[in-house]
C-alpha positions as CSV (number, residue, x, y, z in Angstrom):
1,X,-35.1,-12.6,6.2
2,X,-34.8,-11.8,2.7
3,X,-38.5,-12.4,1.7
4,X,-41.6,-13.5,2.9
5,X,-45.4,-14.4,1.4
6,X,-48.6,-15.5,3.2
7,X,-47.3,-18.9,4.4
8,X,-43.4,-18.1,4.4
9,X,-40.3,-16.5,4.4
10,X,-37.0,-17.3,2.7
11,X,-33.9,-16.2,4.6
12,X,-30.1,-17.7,4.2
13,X,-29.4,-21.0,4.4
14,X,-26.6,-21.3,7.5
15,X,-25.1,-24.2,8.9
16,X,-27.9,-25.3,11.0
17,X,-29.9,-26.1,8.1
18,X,-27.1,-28.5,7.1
19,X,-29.2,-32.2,7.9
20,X,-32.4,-30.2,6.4
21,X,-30.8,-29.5,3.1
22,X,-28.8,-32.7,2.9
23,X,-31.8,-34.8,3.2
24,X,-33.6,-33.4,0.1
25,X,-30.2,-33.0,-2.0
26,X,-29.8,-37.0,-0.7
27,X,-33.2,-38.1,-1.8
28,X,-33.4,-40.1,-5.3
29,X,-37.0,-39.3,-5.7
30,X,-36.0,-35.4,-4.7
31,X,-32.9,-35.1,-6.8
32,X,-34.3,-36.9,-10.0
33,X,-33.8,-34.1,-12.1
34,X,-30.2,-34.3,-11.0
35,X,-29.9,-38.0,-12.1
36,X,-30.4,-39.2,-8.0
37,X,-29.2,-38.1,-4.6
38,X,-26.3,-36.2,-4.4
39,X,-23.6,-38.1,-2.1
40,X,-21.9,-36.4,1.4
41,X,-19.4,-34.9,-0.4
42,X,-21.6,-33.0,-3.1
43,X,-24.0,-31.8,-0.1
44,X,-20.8,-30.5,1.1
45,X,-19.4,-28.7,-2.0
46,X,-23.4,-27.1,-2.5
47,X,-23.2,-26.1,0.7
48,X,-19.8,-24.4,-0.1
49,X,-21.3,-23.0,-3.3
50,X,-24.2,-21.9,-1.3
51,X,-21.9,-19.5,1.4
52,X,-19.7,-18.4,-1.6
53,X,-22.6,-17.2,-3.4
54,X,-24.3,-15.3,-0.6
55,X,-20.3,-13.6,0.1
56,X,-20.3,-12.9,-3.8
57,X,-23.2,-11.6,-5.3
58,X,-25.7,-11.3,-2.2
59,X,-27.7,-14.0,-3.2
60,X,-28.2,-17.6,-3.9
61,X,-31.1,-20.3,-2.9
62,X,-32.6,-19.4,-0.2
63,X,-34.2,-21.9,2.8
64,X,-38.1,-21.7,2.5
65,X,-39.8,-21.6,6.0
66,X,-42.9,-22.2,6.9
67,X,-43.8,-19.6,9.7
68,X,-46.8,-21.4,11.5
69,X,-43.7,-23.8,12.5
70,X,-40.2,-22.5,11.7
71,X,-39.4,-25.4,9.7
72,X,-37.2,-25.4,6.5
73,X,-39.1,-27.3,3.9
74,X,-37.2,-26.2,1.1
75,X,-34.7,-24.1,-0.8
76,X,-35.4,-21.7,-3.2
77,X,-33.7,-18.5,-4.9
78,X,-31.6,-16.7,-7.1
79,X,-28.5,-18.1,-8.8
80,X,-26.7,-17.7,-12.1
81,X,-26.5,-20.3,-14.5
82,X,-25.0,-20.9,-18.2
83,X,-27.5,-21.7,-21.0
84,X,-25.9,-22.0,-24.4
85,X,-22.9,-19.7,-23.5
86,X,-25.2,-16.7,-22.0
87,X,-25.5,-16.2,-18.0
88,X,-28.9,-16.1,-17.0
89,X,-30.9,-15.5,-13.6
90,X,-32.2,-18.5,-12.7
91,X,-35.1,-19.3,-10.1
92,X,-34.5,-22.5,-9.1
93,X,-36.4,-24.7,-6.2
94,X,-35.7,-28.0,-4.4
95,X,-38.3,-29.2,-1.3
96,X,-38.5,-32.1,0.9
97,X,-41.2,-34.4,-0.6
98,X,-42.9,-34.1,2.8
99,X,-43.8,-31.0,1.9
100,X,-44.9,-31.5,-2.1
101,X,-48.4,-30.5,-3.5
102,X,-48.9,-27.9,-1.1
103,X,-48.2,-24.9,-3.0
104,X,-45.1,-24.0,-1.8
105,X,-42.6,-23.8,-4.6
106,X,-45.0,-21.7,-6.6
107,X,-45.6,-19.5,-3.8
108,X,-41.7,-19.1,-3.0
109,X,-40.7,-19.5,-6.6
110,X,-43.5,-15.8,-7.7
111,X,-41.7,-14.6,-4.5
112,X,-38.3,-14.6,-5.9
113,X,-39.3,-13.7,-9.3
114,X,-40.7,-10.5,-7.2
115,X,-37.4,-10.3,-5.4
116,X,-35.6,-10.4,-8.9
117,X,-37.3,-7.9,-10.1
118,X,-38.2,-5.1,-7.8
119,X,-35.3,-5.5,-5.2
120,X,-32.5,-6.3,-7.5
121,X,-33.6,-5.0,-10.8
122,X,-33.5,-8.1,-12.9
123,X,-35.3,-7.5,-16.4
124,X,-35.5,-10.7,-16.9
125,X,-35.7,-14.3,-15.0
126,X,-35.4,-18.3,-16.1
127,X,-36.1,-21.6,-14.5
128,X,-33.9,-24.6,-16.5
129,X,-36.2,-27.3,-16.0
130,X,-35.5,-31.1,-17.2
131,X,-37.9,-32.2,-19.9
132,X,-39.6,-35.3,-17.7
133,X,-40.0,-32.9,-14.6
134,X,-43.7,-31.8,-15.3
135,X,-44.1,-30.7,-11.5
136,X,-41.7,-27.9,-12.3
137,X,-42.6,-27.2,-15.5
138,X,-46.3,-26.7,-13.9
139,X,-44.5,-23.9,-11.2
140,X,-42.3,-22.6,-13.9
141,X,-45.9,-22.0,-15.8
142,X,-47.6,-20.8,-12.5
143,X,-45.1,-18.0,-12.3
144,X,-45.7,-16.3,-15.9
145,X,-43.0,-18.6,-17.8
146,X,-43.0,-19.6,-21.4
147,X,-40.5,-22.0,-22.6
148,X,-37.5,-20.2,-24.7
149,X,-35.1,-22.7,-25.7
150,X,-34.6,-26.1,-25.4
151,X,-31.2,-27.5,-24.9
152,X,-28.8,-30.9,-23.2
153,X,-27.1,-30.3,-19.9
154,X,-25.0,-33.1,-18.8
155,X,-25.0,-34.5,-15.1
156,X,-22.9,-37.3,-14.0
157,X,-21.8,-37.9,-17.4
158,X,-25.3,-38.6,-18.8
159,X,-26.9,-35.9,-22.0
160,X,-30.2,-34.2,-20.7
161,X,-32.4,-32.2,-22.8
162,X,-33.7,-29.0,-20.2
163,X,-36.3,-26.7,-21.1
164,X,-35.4,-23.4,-20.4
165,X,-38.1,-21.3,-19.2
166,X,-38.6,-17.3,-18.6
167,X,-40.7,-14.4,-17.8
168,X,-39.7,-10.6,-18.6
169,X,-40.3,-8.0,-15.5
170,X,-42.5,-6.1,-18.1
């Protein structure tokens, strides 16, 4: 386990979480910040990027569990990203729309941003949020964010202005 609040706790993502993960990454309505589902082999190549990033720097997203049942719900964590040539930590969160409107990105997302923070002594941390997603927006918001930049990040070929969002550990 690498953390855990009231309702879960976010440990590695392994192989048996494979179908769990894919179904969310392979959901239109889940992945529409990504321009749409991701196909088998891109659920294969995050996974990849997944296990490389826990070998590499320790951390990575994360699979959120809820423990009244043990099931995955989400993903949620750590990872480095580019915005306008600087690496930032990025909190970034992805759930099966089974589980939406419950509260549980916020309460994994201010448990990461915790994580960040006290555990690996990030000063600061950033969500990169698509301008139409206003559901994370709302948890970026939740979590003590203010937007910082706004910039386009291109997916499958297509320009898409991101907000990037961020909250200092002081």
């Amino acid at each position: 386990m690498i953390t855990e609040t009231k309702r879960l706790y976010l440990r590695e993502i392994t192989q048996a979480d494979y179908a769990v993960i894919a179904k969310i990454l392979q959901d239109d309505d889940a992945m529409f910040a990504y321009n749409g589902a991701f196909s088998d082999e891109e659920v294969a190549q995050w996974f990849d990027n997944l296990m490389t990033q826990y070998q590499t720097r320790g951390f990575s997203l994360w699979a959120v569990v809820l423990k009244e049942t043990d099931q995955v719900v989400g993903q949620c964590g750590l990872t480095l990203q580019q915005v306008q040539g600087e690496t930032v930590t990025e909190i970034g969160y992805l759930f099966n729309r089974d589980y939406w409107h419950q509260g549980y990105a916020i309460e994994a997302a201010q448990a990461c941003k915790t994580y960040a923070f006290d555990i690996l002594g990030i000063e600061r941390v950033f969500s990169i949020i698509r301008d139409n997603n206003l559901a994370s927006m709302n948890v970026a918001i939740r979590n003590g964010m203010t937007v910082r930049t706004k910039f386009i990040k291109t997916y499958k070929g297509i320009e898409m202005p991101h907000f990037t969002f961020a909250v200092d550990k002081s």
